[in-house]
N, C-alpha and C positions, 0 to 999 in steps of 0.2 A: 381805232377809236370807234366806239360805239357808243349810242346814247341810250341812258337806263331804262326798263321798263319800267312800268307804274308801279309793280310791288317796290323794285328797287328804289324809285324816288320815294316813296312812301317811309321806308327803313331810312334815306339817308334826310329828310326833314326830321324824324326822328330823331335823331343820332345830333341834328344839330342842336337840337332843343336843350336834348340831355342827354350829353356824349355817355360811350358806355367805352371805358379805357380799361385795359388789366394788364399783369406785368408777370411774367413767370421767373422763379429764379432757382437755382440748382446751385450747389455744391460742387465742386469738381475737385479730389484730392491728386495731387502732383505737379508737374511743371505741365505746361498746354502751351502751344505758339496760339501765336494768332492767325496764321497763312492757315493751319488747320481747321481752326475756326469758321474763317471766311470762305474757303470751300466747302465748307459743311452747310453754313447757311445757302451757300449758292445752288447746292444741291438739294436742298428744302424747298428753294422758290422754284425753280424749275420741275421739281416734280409736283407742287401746289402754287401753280401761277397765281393766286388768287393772293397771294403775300403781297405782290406786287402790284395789286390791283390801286391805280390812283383816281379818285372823282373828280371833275372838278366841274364849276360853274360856268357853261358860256354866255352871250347874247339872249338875251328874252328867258331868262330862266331855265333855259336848255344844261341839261348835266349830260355830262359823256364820261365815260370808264374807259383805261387804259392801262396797259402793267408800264410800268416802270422797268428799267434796264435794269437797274440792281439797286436795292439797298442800302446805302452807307454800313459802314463797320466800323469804329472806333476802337480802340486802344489803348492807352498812357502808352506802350514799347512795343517791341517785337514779340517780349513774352507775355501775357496775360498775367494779370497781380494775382497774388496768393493770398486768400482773405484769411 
């Protein structure tokens, strides 16, 4: 755990004022697991730990950055729904 630099507190006052959120979505044709998935994503953070990156607020207005172990992944089954 580290605590942010000044650009970085600067970006995440920001960010609280007026979040900036986005969503990607893709297509995918055929059956897909989800164990595929979830290693794929795991392989995304680990080569950009920065996915993982979590802020949070301590004592006296102190922020510190830290990666998270992993992600959540959800589901509805085993296999991924077919839109």
């Amino acid at each position: 755990m580290r605590r942010l630099g000044a650009l970085e507190q600067l970006y995440w006052f920001y960010d609280r004022a007026t979040p900036f959120h986005f969503v990607m979505a893709a297509e995918v044709e055929g059956q897909t697991q989800a164990d595929a998935w979830r290693n794929a994503l795991d392989r995304l953070q680990q080569r950009h730990p920065l996915f993982r990156a979590s802020i949070r607020q301590g004592p006296e207005r102190t922020y510190t950055s830290s990666l998270m172990t992993q992600h959540g992944f959800r589901s509805e089954s085993s296999q991924m729904r077919t839109f």
